[in-house]
Every structure is written in structure tokens, then in C-alpha cells.
C-alpha positions, 0 to 999 in steps of 0.5 A, a space after each residue: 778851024 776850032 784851034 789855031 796852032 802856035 808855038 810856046 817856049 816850053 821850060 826845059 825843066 819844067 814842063 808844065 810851064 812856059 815862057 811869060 809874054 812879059 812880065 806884067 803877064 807873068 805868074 808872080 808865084 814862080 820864079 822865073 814868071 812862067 805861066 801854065 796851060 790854064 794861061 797860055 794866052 800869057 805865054 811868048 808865043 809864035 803864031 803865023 798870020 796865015 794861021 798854019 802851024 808855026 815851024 822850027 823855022 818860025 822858031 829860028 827867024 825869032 832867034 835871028 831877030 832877037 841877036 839882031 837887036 841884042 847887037 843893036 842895042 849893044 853898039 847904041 848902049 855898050 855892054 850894059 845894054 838893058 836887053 829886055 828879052 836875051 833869047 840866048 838865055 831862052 834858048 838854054 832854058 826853053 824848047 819850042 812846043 807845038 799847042 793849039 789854042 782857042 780863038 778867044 785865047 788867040 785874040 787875047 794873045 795878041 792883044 796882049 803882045 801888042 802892048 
């Protein structure tokens, strides 16, 4: 397996660019930090640990997660919460994209998403 397959946000408005791991990741010359291809490894991605293609599912569980903690953080914190990811907002703005990457660019990935 040369590629493993994962799964990118890809910006609905332009789709050459994807949805930043984070903002330390992100490319500071776009407005909404969004990376290319050439930096994938940089991008939220959704990867299996059995490393088979991610599904619409794997998509779904991330959105259920991201409410779950949105409500959490809510009830702690009132509705000024500080909600460091609001899938929501993702979910209008990005669509799920299937890609495979490199091993290299996987590990990178998710050294990167452990930080």
C-alpha cells in the first residue's frame, strides 16, 4: 500500500484548499488558514486506524464528537464558551474529500494532530 486513504475538509468555495489541522499549521496567507495539497499532511484529516477508506460515516462520528463537546463546554462555561473547533461552522463551509497520501505524509499527520 503506497497510499493510505483519508479524508480532507475540502473548502466549498475553493477547492483547492482544506481545512487547517490547526492554526499553527495553517497557511497564514489565507484568510481562513487553509492549506493546499502541497501541505496535506497540515490539513484535519479523518483517517482509520485499520487504515481502509474513511466513510461518510467516519465523517459523521467526527461531527457527533465535536456537538458533544461543544455542549460540554457550554454547560461548564455558558455561551461564551471558547469552542476551539465549532464543526458547525465547518460543516457550512467544508465538504468531506476523499485523497490518499503518502506514509511519510501520514506519519507527519499524525504527529502533528497529537500535538
Amino acid at each position: 500500500m503506497n497510499q493510505v486513504p483519508v479524508m480532507a475538509l475540502r473548502n466549498k468555495k475553493e477547492p483547492d484548499r482544506y481545512l487547517a489541522a490547526s492554526p499553527d499549521v495553517g497557511d497564514w496567507s489565507h484568510e481562513r488558514l487553509d492549506v493546499t495539497i502541497d501541505d496535506i499532511e497540515c490539513a484535519y484529516l479523518i483517517a482509520r486506524k485499520d487504515l481502509t477508506q474513511p466513510t461518510l460515516e467516519d465523517f459523521e462520528e467526527q461531527k457527533r464528537w465535536h456537538a458533544a463537546h461543544k455542549q460540554i463546554m457550554i454547560a461548564e462555561y455558558g455561551q461564551d464558551a471558547i469552542i476551539g473547533l465549532d464543526f458547525e461552522d465547518v460543516c457550512e463551509n467544508y465538504e468531506p474529500a476523499f485523497l490518499g497520501i503518502t506514509r511519510k505524509q501520514y506519519r507527519e499527520a499524525f504527529e502533528i494532530q497529537q500535538q
